[in-house]
C-alpha positions in Angstrom: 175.8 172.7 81.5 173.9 169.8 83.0 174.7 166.2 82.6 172.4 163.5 82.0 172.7 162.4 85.9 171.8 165.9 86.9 168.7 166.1 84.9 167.8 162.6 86.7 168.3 164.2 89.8 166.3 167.4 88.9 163.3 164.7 88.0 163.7 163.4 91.2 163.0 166.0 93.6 159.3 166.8 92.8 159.1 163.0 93.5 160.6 163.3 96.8 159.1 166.5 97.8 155.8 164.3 97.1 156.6 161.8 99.6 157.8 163.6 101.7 154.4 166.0 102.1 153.0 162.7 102.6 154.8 161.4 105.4 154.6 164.4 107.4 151.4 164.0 108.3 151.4 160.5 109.2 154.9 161.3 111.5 153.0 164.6 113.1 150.2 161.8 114.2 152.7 159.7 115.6 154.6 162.0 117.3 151.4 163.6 119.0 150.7 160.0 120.0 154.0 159.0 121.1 156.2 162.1 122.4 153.6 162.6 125.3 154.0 158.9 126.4 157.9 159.4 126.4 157.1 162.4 128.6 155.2 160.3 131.0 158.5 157.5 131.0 160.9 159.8 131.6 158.6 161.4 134.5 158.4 157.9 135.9 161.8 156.8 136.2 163.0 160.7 137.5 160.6 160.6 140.6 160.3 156.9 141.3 163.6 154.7 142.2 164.1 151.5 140.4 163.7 149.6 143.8 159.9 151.0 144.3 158.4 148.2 141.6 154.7 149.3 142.4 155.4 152.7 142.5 157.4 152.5 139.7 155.1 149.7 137.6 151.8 152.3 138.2 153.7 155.2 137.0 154.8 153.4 133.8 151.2 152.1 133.0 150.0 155.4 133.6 152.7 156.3 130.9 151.9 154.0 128.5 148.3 154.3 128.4 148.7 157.6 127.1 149.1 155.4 123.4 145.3 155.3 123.4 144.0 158.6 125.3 142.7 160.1 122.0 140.6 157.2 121.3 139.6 156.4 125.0 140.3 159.7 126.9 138.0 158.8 129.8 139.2 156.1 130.6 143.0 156.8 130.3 142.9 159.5 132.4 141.4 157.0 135.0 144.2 154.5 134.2 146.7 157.4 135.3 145.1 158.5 138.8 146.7 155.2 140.5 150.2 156.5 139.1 149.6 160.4 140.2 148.6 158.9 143.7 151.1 156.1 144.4 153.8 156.9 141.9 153.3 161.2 142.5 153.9 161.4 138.7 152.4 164.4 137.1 152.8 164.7 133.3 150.7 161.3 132.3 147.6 162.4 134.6 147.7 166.1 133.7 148.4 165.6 130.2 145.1 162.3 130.1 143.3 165.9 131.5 144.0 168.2 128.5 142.7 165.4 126.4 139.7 164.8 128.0 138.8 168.6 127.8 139.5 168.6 124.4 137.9 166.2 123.5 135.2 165.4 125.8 134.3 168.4 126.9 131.3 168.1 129.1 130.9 170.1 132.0 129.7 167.3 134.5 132.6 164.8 133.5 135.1 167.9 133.2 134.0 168.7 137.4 134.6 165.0 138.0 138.0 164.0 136.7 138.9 167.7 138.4 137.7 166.3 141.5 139.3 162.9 141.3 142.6 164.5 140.2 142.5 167.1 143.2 142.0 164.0 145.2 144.2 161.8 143.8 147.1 164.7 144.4 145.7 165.9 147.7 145.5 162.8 150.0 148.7 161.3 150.4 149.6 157.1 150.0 149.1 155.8 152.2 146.4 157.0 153.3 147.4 156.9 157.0 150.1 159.4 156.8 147.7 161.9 156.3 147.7 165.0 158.8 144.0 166.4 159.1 145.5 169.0 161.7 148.3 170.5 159.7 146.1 173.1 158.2 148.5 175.2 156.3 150.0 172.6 154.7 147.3 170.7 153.6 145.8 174.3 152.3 148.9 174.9 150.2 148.5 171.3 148.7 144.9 171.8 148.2 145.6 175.0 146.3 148.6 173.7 144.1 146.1 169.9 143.2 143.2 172.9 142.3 145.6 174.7 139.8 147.1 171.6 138.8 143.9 170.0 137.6 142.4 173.8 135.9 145.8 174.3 134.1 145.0 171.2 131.7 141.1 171.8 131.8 141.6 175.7 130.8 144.4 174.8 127.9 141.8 171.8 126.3 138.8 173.9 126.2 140.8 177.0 124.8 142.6 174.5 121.7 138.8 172.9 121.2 137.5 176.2 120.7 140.2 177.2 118.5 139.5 174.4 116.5 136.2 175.6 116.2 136.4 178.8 115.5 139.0 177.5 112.8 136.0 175.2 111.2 133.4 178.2 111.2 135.9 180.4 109.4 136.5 177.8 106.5 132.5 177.6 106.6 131.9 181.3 106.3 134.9 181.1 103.6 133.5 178.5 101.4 130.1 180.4 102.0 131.8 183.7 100.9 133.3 182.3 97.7 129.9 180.9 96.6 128.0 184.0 97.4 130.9 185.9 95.3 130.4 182.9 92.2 126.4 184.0 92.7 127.2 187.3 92.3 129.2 187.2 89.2 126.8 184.6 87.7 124.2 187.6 88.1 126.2 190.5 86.7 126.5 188.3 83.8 122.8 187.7 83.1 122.3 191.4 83.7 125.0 191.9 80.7 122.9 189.1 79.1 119.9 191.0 79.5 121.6 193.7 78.2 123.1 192.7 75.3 119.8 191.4 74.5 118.1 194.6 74.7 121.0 196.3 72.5 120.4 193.0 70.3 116.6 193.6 69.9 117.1 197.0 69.2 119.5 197.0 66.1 118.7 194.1 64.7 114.8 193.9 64.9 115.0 198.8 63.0 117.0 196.3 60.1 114.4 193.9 59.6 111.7 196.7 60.1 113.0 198.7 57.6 114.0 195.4 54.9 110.6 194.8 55.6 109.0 198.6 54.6 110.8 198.3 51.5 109.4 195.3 50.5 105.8 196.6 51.6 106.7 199.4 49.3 107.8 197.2 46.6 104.9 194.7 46.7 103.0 198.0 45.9 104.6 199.4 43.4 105.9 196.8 41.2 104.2 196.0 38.6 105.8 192.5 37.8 103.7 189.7 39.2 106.7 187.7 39.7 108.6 190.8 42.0 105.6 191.4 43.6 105.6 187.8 45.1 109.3 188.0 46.2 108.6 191.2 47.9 105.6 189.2 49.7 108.1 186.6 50.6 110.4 188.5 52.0 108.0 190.7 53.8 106.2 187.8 55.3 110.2 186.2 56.1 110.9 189.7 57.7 107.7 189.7 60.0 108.4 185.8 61.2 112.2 187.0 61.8 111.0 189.4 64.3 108.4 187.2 66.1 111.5 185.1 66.9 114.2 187.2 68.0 111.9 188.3 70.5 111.2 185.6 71.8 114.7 184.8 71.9 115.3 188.3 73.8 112.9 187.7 75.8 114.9 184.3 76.9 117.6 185.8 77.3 115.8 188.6 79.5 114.2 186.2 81.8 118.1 184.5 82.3 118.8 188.6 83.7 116.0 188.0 86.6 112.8 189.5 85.3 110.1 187.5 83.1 110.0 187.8 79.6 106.1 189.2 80.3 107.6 192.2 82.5 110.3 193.7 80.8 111.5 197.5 80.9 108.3 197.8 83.5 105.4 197.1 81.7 103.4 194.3 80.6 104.9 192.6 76.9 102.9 190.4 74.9 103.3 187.0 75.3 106.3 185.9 72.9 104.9 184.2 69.6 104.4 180.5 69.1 107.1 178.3 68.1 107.7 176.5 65.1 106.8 172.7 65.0 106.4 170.0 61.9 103.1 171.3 60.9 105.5 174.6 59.7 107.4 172.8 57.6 105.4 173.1 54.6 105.6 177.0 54.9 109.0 177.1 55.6 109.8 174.5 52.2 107.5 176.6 50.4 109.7 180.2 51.6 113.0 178.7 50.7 112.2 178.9 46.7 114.2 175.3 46.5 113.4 172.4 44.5 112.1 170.2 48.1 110.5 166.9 48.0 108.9 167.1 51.3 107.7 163.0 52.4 106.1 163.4 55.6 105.9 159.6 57.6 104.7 161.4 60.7 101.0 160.6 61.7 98.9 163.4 62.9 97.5 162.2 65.9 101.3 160.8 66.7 102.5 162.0 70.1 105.4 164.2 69.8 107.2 166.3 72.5 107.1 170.0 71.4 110.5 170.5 72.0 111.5 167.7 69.9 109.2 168.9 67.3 110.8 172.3 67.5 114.5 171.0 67.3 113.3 168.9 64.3 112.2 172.5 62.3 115.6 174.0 63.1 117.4 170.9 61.3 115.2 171.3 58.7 115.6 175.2 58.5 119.5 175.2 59.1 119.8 172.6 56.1 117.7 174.4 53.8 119.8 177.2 54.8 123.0 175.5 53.9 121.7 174.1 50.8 121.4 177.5 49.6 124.6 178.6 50.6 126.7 176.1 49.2 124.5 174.1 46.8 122.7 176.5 44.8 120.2 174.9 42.2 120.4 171.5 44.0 117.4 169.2 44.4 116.4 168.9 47.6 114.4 165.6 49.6 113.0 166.3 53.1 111.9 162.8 54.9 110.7 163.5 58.4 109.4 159.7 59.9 109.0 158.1 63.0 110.2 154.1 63.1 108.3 151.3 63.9 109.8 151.4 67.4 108.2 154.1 69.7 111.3 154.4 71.5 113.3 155.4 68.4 111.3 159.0 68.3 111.4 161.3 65.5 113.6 161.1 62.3 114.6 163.9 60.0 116.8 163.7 56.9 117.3 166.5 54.8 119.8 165.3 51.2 120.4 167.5 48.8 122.1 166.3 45.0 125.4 168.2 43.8 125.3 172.1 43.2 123.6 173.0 40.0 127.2 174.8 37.6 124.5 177.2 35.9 123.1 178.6 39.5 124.6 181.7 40.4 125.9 181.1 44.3 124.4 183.7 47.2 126.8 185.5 48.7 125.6 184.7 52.5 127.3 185.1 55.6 127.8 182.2 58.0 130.0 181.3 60.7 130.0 177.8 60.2 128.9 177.2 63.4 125.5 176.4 62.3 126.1 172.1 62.3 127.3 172.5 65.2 124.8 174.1 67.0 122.5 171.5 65.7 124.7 168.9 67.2 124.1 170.2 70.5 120.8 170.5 70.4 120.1 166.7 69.6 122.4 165.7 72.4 121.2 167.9 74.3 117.7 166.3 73.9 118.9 163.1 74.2 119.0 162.0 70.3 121.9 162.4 67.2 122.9 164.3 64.6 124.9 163.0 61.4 125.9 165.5 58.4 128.4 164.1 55.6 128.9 164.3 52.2 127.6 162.1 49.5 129.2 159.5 47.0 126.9 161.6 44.3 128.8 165.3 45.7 125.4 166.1 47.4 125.2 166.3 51.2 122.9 165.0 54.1 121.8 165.7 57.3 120.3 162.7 59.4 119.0 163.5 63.1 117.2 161.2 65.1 115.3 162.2 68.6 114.1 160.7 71.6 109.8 160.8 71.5 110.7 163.1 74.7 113.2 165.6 75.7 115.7 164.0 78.1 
């Protein structure tokens, strides 16, 4: 069993771990910064005597200046020639080399600081001990200041193309992951397309036949009353099918090909949508008791969208009503307010359930609210639904004069 201190303990470590992952990037800097300096000290003192002071002073500047070479590479690595030539150090220049080659990797400047380097180790201080005749020797110098000055130059341009190549892999990753999300974001609007298809094809042979029989039954009946439902539902059945495909055809377009071109031939276009001037046909389908009060001018400027998003309130309502309010009086109040920037109201309220109505039996998913909830926000408006004091229910949305 754990005590209380060793639960502490146990909260502690993610903690720690934390802080440590963020120190050790800040003590890699430093230590990148300050270990080659060290190097260039310790160099100093091992080939220079304590009793050389200007030996001894140049070499340690040289050192030291290797604190700022990532930030001023050229001219650190001209701050340590005057230790390489009086001092013979060889860690501070060589190493104020790799950076420059690293970092500045130019091909003019790259031939110079060789050149001054090879010069710098070559001639000897002073200058007047200098042999010109002593030919092998000064060859074997000039050979060992050539590789001593390519050795740092090879090693800076090979780490700066590693770093390179290292930055045009994570490109080409990054570029491989989003053509991999493109991918999958078209084999799922090819399912879409699909399902669609599969969509149209069951559901639009239902309505087809729901709307035979009722051709047959408007026929044959010979009660005026069935006759009209069967007209009803007939004329219900034929508007159902404009709209699914047009909503397959949506979703068909989303899969890549225009609704207009799909399964390789021309298509018709896909029917009109509904707007406010359907509202009286779709109060006068619903067989409810609606008070329809229309506030909306006819030469009023309306976005069609808005329009259409206003209709699918109204029919999603209606639809409601008869599901769970059967017999219920019904008031429709479509308005725009004083204030053009206030756009389009609708209200559909409905009075409690009728107890003599017999109740549909409908399916829903109650997801129907909902849906209408996003599409107002969507457009940039609301939607409020509630109950009433009187055990009716309203629906209130308002919307922007244009889609947002």
């Amino acid at each position: 069993m754990r005590g209380p201190g060793d639960a502490e303990g146990a909260g502690d470590i993610p903690a720690a771990a934390r802080r440590n992952g963020i120190r050790a990037p800040r003590l890699r800097r430093q230590a990148v910064l300050v270990v080659p300096a060290l190097l260039g000290i310790a160099d100093s003192f091992l080939v220079n005597d304590v009793d050389q002071p200007l030996e001894l002073g140049v070499s340690l500047f040289a050192a030291l200046a290797l604190l700022l070479r990532r930030r001023l590479p050229l001219t650190v690595f001209m701050a340590t020639l005057p230790g390489l030539y009086i001092g013979y150090i060889w860690f501070a220049p060589m190493i104020a080399l790799y950076t420059v080659a690293a970092l500045r990797p130019s091909r003019l400047r790259l031939g110079a600081c060789a050149f001054l380097l090879i010069a710098a180790h070559f001639f000897p201080y002073p200058i007047g001990d200098w042999e010109p005749t002593a030919y092998r020797e000064n060859t074997l110098v000039l050979i060992d200041a050539s590789v001593t000055s390519a050795g740092p130059i090879g090693l800076g341009l090979l780490v700066r193309t590693r770093r390179e190549l290292a930055a045009r892999v994570a490109d080409l990753t990054r570029s491989l992951e989003r053509e991999d999300r493109l991918i999958a974001d078209r084999v799922l609007a090819t399912e879409r397309a699909r399902l669609a298809r599969e969509m149209h094809d069951v559901v639009a042979h239902q309505v087809s036949l729901i709307s035979l029989q009722a051709g047959a039954l408007q026929v044959a009946s010979e009660d005026a009353g069935a006759r009209e439902g069967a007209r009803t539902i007939r004329q219900l059945s034929v508007s159902t099918l404009e709209e699914l495909r047009h909503m397959v055809g949506i979703l068909r377009a989303a899969g890549g090909r225009a609704p207009e071109e799909q399964d390789g031939a021309a298509q018709p276009a896909p029917a009109p949508q509904p707007d406010l001037a359907e509202l009286p046909r779709l109060i006068e389908m619903s067989a409810l008791d609606v008070t329809y009060e229309n506030g909306v001018e006819g030469d009023a400027p309306t976005d069609r969208t808005v329009e259409r998003a206003a209709f699918r309130t109204v029919q999603e309502a209606l639809t409601n009503v008869r599901k769970h309010a059967p017999g219920a009086q019904v008031r429709i109040r479509v308005a725009q307010p004083p204030t053009a920037e206030a756009g389009l109201l609708v209200e559909v309220r409905n009075g409690p359930p009728d107890a003599d109505a017999d109740a549909p039996q409908l399916p829903g998913g109650g997801h129907g609210l909902v849906g209408l909830r996003e599409r107002a926000q969507s457009l940039g408006g609301t939607l409020e639904a509630r109950p009433t004091p009187d055990g009716g229910f309203v629906v209130r949305a308002e919307f922007p004069p244009r889609a947002a």
